[in-house]
MARSE-382033 format. One record per residue: chain; residue in one letter; x, y, z negated of N, C-alpha, C, CB in turn. Coordinates in steps of 0.05 Angstrom, whole numbers. Each point is the difference from the previous one (the first is absolute). Glycine has a CB too. Layout:
! MARSE-382033
+-----+------+--------+--------+--------+--------+--------+--------+--------+--------+--------+--------+--------+--------+
! mol ! type !   n.xx !   n.yy !   n.zz !  ca.xx !  ca.yy !  ca.zz !   c.xx !   c.yy !   c.zz !  cb.xx !  cb.yy !  cb.zz !
+-----+------+--------+--------+--------+--------+--------+--------+--------+--------+--------+--------+--------+--------+
!   A !    a !      X !      Y !      Z !      X !      Y !      Z !      X !      Y !      Z !      X !      Y !      Z !
...
+-----+------+--------+--------+--------+--------+--------+--------+--------+--------+--------+--------+--------+--------+
END
This chain:
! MARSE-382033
+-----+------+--------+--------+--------+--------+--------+--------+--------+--------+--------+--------+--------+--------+
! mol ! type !   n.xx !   n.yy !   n.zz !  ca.xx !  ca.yy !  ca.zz !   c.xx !   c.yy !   c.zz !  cb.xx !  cb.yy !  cb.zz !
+-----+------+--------+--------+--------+--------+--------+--------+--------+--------+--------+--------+--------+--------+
!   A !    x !   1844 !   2086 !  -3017 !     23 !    -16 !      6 !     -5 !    -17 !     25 !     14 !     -1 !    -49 !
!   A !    x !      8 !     -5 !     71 !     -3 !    -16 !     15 !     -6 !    -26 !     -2 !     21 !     27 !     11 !
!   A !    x !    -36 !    -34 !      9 !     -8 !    -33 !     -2 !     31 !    -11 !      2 !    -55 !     -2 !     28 !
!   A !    x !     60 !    -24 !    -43 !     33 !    -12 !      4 !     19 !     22 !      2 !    -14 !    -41 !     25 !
!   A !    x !      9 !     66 !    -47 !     32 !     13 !      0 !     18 !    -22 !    -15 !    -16 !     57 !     -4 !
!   A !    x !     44 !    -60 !     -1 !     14 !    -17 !    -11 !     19 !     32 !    -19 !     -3 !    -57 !     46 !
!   A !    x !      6 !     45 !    -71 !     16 !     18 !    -16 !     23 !    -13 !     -6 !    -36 !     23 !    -18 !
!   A !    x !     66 !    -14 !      9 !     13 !      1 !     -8 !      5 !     -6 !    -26 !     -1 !     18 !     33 !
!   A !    x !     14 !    -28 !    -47 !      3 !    -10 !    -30 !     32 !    -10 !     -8 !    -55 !    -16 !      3 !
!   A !    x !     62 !     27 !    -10 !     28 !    -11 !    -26 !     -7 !    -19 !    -17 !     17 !     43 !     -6 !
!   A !    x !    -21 !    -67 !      6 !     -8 !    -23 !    -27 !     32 !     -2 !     -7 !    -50 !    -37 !     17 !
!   A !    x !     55 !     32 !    -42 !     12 !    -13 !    -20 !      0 !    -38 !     -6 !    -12 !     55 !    -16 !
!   A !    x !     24 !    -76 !     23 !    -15 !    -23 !     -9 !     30 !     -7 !    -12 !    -48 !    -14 !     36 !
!   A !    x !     50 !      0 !    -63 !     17 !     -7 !     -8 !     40 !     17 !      3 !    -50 !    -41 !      8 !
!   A !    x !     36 !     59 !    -10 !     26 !     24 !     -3 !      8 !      5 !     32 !     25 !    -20 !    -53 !
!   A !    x !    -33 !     10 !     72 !      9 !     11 !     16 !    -25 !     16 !     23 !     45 !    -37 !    -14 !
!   A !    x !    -46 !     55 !     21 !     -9 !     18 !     28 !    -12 !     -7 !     20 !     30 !     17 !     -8 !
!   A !    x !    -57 !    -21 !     16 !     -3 !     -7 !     32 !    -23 !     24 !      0 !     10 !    -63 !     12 !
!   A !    x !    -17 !     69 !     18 !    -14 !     22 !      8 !    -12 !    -17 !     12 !     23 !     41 !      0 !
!   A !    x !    -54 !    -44 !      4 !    -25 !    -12 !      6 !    -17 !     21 !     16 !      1 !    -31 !    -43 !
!   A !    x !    -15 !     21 !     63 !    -17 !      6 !     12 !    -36 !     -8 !     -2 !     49 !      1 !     22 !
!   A !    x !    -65 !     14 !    -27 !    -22 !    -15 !     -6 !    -20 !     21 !      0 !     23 !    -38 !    -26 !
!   A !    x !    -50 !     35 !     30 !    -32 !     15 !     -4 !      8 !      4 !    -28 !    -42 !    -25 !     33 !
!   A !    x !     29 !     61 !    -32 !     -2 !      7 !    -16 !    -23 !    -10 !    -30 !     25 !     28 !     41 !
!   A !    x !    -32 !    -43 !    -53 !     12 !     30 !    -24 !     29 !     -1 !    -12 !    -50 !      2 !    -21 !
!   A !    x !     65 !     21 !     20 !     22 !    -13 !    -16 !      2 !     -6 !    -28 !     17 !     19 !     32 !
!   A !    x !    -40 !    -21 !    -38 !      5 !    -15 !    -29 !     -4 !    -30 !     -2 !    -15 !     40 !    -20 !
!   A !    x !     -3 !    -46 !     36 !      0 !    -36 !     10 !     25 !     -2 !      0 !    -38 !    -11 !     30 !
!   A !    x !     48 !     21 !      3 !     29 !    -11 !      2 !     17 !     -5 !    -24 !     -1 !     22 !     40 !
!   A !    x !      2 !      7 !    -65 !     15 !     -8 !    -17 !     -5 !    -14 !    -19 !     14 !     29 !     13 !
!   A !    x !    -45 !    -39 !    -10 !    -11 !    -17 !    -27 !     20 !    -28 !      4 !    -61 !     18 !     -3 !
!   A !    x !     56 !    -24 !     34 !      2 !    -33 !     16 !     34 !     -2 !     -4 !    -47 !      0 !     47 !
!   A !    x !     58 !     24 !    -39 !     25 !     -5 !    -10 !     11 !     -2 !    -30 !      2 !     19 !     42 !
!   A !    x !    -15 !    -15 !    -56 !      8 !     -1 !    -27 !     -4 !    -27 !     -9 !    -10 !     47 !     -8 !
!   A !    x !    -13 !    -56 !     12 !    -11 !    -29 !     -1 !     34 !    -13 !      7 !    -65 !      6 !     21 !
!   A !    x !     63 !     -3 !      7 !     20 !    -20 !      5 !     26 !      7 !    -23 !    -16 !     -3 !     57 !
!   A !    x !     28 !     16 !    -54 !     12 !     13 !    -13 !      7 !    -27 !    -30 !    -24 !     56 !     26 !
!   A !    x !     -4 !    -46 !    -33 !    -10 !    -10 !    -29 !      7 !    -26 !     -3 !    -38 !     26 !     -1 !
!   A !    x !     40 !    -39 !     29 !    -11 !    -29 !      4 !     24 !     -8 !     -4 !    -40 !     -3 !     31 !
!   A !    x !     65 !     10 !     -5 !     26 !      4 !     -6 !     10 !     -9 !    -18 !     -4 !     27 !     16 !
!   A !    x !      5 !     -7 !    -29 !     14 !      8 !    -35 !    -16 !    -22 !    -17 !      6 !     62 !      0 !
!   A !    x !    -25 !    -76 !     10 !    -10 !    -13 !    -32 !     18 !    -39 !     12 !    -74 !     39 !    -17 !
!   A !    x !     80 !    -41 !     45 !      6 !    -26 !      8 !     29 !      6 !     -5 !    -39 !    -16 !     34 !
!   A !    x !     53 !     38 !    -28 !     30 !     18 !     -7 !      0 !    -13 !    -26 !      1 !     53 !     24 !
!   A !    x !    -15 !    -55 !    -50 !      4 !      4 !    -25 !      0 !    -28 !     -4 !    -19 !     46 !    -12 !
!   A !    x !     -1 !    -69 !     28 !     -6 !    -19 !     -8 !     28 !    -17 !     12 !    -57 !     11 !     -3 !
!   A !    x !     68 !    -13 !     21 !     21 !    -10 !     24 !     17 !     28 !      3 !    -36 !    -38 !     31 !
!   A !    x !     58 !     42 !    -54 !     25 !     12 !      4 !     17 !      2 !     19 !     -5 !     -8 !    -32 !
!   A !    x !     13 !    -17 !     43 !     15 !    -10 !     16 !     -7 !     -3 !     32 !     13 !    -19 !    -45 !
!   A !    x !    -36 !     34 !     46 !    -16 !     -5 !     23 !     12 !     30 !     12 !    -51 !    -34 !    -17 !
!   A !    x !     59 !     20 !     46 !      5 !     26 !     24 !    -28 !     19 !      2 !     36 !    -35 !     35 !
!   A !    x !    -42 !     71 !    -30 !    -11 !     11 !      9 !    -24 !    -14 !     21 !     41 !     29 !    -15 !
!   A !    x !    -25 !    -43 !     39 !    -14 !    -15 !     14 !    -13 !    -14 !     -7 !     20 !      5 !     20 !
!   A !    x !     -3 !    -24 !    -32 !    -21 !    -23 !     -8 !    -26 !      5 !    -19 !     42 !    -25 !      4 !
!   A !    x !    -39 !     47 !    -18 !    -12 !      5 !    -16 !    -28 !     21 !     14 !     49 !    -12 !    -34 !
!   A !    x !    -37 !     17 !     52 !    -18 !     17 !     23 !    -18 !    -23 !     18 !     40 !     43 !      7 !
!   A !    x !    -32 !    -64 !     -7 !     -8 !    -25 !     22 !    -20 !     -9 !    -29 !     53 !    -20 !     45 !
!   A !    x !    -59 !     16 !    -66 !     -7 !    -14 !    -16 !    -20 !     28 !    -14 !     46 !    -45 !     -2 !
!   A !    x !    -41 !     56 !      5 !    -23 !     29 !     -9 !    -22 !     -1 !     37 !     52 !     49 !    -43 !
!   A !    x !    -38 !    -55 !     56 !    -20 !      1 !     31 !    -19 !    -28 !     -8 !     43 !     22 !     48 !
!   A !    x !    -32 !    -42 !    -48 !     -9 !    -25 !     -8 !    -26 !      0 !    -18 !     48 !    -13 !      6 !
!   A !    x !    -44 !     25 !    -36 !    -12 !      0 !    -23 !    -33 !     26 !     11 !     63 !    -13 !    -39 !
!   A !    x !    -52 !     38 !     59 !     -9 !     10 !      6 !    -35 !    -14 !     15 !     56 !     24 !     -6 !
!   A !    x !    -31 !    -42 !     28 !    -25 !     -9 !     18 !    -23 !    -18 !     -4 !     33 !      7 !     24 !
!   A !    x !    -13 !    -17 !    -56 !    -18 !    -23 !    -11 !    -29 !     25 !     -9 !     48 !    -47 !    -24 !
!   A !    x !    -42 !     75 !      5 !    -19 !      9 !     -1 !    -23 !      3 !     22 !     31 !     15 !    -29 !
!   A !    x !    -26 !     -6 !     54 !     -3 !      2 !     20 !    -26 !    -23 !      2 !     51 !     23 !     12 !
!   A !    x !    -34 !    -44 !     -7 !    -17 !    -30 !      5 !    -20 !      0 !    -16 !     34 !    -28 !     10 !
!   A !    x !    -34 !     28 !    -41 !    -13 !     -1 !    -10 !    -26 !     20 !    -11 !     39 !    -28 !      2 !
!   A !    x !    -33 !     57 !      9 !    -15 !     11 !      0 !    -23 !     -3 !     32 !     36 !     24 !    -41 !
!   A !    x !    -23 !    -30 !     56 !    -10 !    -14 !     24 !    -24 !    -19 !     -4 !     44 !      4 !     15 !
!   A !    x !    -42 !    -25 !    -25 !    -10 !    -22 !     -3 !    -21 !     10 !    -27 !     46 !    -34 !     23 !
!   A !    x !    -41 !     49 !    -44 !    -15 !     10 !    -17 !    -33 !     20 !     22 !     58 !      3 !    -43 !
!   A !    x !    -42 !      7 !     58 !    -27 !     13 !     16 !    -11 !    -12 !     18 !     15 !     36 !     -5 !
!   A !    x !     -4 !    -59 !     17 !     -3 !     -9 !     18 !    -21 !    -22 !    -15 !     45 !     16 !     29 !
!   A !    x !    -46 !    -31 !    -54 !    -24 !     -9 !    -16 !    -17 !     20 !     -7 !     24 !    -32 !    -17 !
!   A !    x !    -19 !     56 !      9 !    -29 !     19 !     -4 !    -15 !     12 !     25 !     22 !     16 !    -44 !
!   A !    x !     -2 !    -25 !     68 !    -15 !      7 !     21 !      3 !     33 !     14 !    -31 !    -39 !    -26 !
!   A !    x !     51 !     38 !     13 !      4 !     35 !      5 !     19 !      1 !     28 !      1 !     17 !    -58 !
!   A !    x !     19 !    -40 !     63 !     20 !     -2 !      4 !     -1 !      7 !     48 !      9 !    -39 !    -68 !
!   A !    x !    -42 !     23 !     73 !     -9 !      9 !     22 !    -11 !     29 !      9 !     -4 !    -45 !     -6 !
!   A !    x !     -8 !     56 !    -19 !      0 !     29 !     -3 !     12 !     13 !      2 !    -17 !     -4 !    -15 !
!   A !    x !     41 !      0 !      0 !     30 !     15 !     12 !     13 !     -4 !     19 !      6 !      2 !    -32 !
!   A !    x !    -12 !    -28 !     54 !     14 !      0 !     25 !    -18 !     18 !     13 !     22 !    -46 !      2 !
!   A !    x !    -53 !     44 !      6 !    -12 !     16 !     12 !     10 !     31 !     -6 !    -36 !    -37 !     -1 !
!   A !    x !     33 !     46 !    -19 !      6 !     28 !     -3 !     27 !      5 !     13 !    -27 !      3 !    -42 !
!   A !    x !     57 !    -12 !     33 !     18 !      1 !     22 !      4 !     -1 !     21 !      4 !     -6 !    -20 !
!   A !    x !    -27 !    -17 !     36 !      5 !     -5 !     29 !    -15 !     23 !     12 !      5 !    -53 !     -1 !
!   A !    x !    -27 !     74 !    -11 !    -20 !     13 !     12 !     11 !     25 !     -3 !    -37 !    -28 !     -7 !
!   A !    x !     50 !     35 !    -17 !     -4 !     17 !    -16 !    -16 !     12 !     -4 !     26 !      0 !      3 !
!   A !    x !    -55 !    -16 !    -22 !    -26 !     11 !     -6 !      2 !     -3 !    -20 !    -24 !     -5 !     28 !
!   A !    x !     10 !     20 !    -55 !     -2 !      7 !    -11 !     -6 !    -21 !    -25 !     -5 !     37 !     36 !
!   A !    x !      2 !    -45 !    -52 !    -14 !    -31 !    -20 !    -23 !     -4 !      8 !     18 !      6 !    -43 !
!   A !    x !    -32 !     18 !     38 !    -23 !      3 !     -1 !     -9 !    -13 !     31 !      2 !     44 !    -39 !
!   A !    x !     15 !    -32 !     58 !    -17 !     -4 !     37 !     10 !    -29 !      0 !      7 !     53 !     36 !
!   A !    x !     15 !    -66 !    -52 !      9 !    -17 !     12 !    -23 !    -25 !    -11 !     56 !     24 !      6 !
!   A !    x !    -66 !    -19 !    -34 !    -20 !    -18 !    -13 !    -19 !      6 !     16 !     12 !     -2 !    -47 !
!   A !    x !    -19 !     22 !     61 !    -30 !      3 !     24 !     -2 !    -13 !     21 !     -3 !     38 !     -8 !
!   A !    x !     27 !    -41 !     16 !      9 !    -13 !     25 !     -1 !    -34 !    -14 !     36 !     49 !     26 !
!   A !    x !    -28 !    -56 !    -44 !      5 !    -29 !      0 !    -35 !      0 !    -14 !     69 !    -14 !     -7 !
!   A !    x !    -80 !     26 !     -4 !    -30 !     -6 !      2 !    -25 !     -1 !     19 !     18 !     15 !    -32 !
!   A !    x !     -4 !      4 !     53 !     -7 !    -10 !     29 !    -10 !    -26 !      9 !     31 !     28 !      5 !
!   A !    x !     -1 !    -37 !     -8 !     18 !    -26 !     15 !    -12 !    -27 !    -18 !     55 !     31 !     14 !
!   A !    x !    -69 !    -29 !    -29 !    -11 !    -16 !    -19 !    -19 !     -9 !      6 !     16 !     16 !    -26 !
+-----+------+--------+--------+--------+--------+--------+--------+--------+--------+--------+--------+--------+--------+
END
């Protein structure tokens, strides 16, 4: 497979249709959309009266808080500079822990 091919996808989120673009595998794509999905439908159930949007603005929200907090979780075990290196290089865990043992 190409380096950065982008695939095609039909997600489903809360009854209605969007077509997504994204690195393959397509089962991620459809895991991550289901999640959301999931997430949706459980704030849908909690807040009736809540618009799609809003309810889409408050699933992004609830989202990012994961986000943060898994952030800040690696970022105390120390993992969290390991994973910028590897992104910024694209090396490997392994080259990127060689490289910051270097630099030590």
């Amino acid at each position: 497979m190409v380096k950065n091919q982008k695939i095609r996808l039909t997600i489903n989120i809360m009854g209605e249709d969007y077509v997504i673009k994204g690195e393959p595998p397509q089962s991620y794509l459809q895991s991550v959309s289901e999640y959301v999905d999931y997430l949706m439908r459980n704030l849908a159930q909690n807040n009736p009266n809540m618009s799609k949007q809003s309810l889409a603005i408050l699933c992004s929200i609830n989202l990012a808080d994961e986000v943060f907090k898994l952030k800040d979780e690696l970022h105390r075990k120390g993992y969290l500079h390991q994973l910028q290196l590897e992104q910024e290089s694209n090396l490997s865990l392994d080259e990127a822990q060689e490289k910051r043992g270097e630099e030590d």
